[in-house]
Each structure stands twice: as structure tokens, then as C-alpha cells.
N, C-alpha and C positions, 0 to 999 in steps of 0.2 A: 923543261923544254916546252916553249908554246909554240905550238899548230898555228898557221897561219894561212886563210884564206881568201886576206882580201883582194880584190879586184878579180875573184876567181870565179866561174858558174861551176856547179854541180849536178850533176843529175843522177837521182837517187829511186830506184825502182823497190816498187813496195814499200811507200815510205808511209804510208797510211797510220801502219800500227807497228809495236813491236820492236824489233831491232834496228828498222827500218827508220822506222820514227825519232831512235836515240842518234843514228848516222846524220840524219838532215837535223836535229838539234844542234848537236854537238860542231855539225857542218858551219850551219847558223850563227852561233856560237862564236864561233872562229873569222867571223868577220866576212865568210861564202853566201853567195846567192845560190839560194838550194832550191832545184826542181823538183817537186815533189809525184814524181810516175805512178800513177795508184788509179784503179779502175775501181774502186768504191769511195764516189764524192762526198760523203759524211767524213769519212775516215778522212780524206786527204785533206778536208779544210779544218779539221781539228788540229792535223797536225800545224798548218798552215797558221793557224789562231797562236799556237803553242810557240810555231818561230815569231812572231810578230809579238808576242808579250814579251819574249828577251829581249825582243830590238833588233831581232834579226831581219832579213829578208829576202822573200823568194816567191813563189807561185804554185800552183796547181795542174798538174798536165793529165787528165782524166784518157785512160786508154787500157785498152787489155794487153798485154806484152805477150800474150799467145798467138798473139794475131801477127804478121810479118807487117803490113801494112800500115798496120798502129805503132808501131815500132819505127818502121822509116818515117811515118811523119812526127813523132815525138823528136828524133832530132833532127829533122828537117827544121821545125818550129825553132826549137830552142837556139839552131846554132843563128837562123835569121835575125832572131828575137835581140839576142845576146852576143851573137859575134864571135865567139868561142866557147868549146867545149872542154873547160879543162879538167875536168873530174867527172867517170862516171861510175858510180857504184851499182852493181846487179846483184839484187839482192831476193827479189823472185823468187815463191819455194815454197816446198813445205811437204811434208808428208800428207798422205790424204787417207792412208789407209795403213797402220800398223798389226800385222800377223802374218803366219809363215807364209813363206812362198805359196804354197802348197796351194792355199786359200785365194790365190790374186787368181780371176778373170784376167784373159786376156785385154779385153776394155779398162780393167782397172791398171795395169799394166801402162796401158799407152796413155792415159790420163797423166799418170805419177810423172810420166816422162814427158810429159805437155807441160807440163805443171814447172818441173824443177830443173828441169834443161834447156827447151826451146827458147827461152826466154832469155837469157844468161848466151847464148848461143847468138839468138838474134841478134841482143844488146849489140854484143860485140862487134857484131860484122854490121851494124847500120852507125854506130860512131867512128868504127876505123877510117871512112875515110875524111872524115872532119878533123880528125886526129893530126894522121898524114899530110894535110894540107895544110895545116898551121904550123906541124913539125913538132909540137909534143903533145901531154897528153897523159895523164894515169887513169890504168883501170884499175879496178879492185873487186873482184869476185867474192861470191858468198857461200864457200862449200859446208860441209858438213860430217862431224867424225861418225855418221849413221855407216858411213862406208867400212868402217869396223864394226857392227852394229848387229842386234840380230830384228826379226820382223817388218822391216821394211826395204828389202832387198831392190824393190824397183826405182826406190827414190835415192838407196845408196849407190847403184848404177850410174839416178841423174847426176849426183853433187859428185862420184869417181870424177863422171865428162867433165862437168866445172871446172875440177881439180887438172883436169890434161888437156883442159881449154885455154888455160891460164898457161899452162907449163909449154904449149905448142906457138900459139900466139905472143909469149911474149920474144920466144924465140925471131921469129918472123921480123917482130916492128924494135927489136933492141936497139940499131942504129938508126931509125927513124925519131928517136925524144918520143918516145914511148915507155909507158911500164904497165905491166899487166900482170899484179900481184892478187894474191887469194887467203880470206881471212877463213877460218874453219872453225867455227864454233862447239861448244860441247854443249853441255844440259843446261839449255840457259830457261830459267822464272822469268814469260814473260806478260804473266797475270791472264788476265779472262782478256778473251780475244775479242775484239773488237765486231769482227766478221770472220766467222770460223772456215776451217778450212774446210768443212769436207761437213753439209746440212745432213747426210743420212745420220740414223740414229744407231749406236755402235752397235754390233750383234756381242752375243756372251764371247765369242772367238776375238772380237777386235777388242774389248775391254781387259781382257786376259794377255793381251798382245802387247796394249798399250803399258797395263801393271809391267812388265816382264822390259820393256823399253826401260821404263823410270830406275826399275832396278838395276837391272844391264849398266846404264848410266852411273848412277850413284856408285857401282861396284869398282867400274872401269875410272874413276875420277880421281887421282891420289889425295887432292886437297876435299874430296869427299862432300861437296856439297855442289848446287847449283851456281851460276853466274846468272848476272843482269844484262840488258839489252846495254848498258853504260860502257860496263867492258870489251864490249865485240864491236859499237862504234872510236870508243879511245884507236883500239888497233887500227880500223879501216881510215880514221883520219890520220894517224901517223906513216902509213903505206901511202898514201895519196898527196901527203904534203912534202915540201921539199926538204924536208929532215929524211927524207926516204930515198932520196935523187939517185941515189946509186944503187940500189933494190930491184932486180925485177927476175919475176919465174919463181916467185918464192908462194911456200903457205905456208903458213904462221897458225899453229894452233892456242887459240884462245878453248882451254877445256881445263883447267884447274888440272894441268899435267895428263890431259888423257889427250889420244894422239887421231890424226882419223886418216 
């Protein structure tokens, strides 16, 4: 089966590094012009370098996705730019802090939730009506099986929302040539980070947290080892392409059989 996405725009949040980065590849790839939404310029024009040695092509759209403002004019820009918005991937995330509940500040707390919701939240509701207006359109959310998960409850909270952002929304725009599908990742190897998530230095409580995540992981995985950033772009491209045309309100766990 090949993906096919020419003549199409994409816009790919977080595309910097990471999972992020194998999406707008593999986008690229596929004959898309991949927006690449990422608020650390190093990172976004490596990637940028990386489509343009396949032969691909796309751009750089330097913004914070926390921010609402930055948000509406990322596709204010792109849909003037470009004339349509046909693919948008939210990909925005991360955990920022792994140990019990018990342990989370309230500040860390609304962080995690700044972090791995608002954004995914925004996304959506600042391309819906680009969408609408042209009369189709696929989303493709970025959840996370941490929602089964022990240590990081606030961030399994955000990627739940993702998960029933997706499942509510798609409802909504079904008869509009919409789809708004949600890929759910497991324990994926996505090597030394680029731009880390969270610059504090871990205390003995988070390093014990973080061991205790990896295991959790490895336990809960039947095929028993980690994925790559390759496998969780393959799925978000085939959700978003028209092999997927009749799909929407779904999440699809990419976890080597583990569920989230």
C-alpha cells in the first residue's frame, strides 16, 4: 500500500525532534509539503535540512503551541501561504515530570496539562474552521498508553483528553469531510533528545519514577521490547491518507500489543 500525499499541505506540531520529526519525514516522503510547527529553531531546520535531502519539501513555522495566539496565526499563515489545510498532525507532549502523584505540586500539575493538552486542544479548534470551509480535512492526534501507566498521572489525564478530544470532535465534523483519528504510542527509543523536556536535574524520587515507568513499560508490552519514532509515523500517515477515507473516532494503538 503506498501513502500518497501529493498535492497535499501538512502541518505537523513538534516536528523538531523525535516522533515528530519521523511524521514530517515520512510526510515528505510521500510526495506532502510538511509544515514543520516547532518553537526550537535549531531543531526545526534540522528537520527542515533532513526533508530537503530526500527531495522533499516544506518549511519551518517557529511558534509556541501553548500560547493560543501562536496557534491561530500558525494556521492563519499556512492556510494563506498554501490554500489548504489538508493534514494536521498534533503531536505536542511529553511528560515533564515522572513520580507518584503524591509528589506533583500543584504548578507541576498545571504545567503537564499546559504541556500535553492545550495544544492538541488548540490545534484543533484553530484548523477546524479551515477545514469546514474547504469541506475536508484529516486530523490525527497524538495520545499516549501512559494513561494506563503508573508515575505520571497528570500527563495521563492530558493524552485521556486527547483521546476524548478526538472521540468528541470527530463526532461533531463526521458529515462535514472530516476525520479526526488518534494514534497512541507505547515505549518508543527515541534516542538523546534534541531539547529535553523538563532542564531541572531529576531528584532521587524522579530517577526512581522514571526506572519504575521503563519497567512498567517493558512489562505491560507483549512483543516485549521498545518501538521507533518510524512505526508511530507509518500509522499517522496511513490515518491521514485516503487509504483511511472511511476511519474516523478511532485510536489505534501502536505499543507492541500494549493497550492505552
Amino acid at each position: 500500500m503506498n501513502v500518497s500525499f501529493e498535492n497535499k499541505t501538512a502541518i505537523v506540531t513538534g516536528a523538531g525532534q523525535g516522533i515528530g520529526r519521523a511524521i514530517a519525514l515520512e510526510i515528505a516522503l510521500s510526495g506532502g509539503f510538511v509544515v514543520i510547527a516547532e518553537r526550537d529553531a535549531a531543531a526545526a531546520e534540522e528537520t527542515l535540512s533532513l526533508v530537503r535531502e530526500k527531495a522533499g519539501s516544506g518549511q519551518v513555522y517557529l511558534c509556541d503551541l501553548e500560547v493560543s495566539g501562536d496557534v491561530q496565526a500558525l494556521y492563519s499563515s499556512v492556510r494563506k501561504s498554501r490554500g489548504a489545510i489538508d493534514v494536521s498532525v498534533h503531536n505536542v507532549g511529553g511528560a515533564l515530570w515522572m513520580k507518584p502523584f503524591v509528589h506533583f505540586t500543584p504548578e507541576e500539575i498545571d504545567k503537564e496539562l499546559q504541556r500535553s493538552l492545550r495544544p492538541t486542544l488548540l490545534c484543533c479548534h484553530s484548523v477546524l474552521p479551515y477545514m469546514v470551509e474547504q469541506g475536508y480535512g484529516s486530523i490525527v492526534n497524538i495520545g499516549s498508553v501512559s494513561t494506563r501507566g503508573i508515575n505520571r498521572l497528570p500527563y495521563a489525564a492530558a493524552k485521556g483528553g486527547v483521546q476524548a478530544i478526538t472521540t468528541a470532535l470527530s463526532l461533531e465534523v463526521a458529515t462535514q469531510g472530516i476525520r479526526v483519528n488518534c494514534v497512541v504510542p507505547g515505549g518508543i527509543d527515541v534516542g538523546q533528545r534534541l531539547v529535553p523536556r523538563n532542564l531541572e536535574t531529576p531528584s532521587k524520587i524522579e530517577r526512581k519514577g522514571m526506572q519504575e515507568v521503563i519497567d512498567q513499560t517493558l512489562r505491560d508490552t507483549p512483543m516485549g521490547h521498545f518501538g521507533v519514532p518510524d512505526d508511530i509515523a507509518s500509522a499517522v500517515c496511513f490515518l491521514a491518507s485516503e487509504h483511511a477515507k472511511y476511519i474516523t473516532g478511532q485510536t489505534l494503538c501502536v505499543a507492541g500489543g500494549g493497550i492505552g
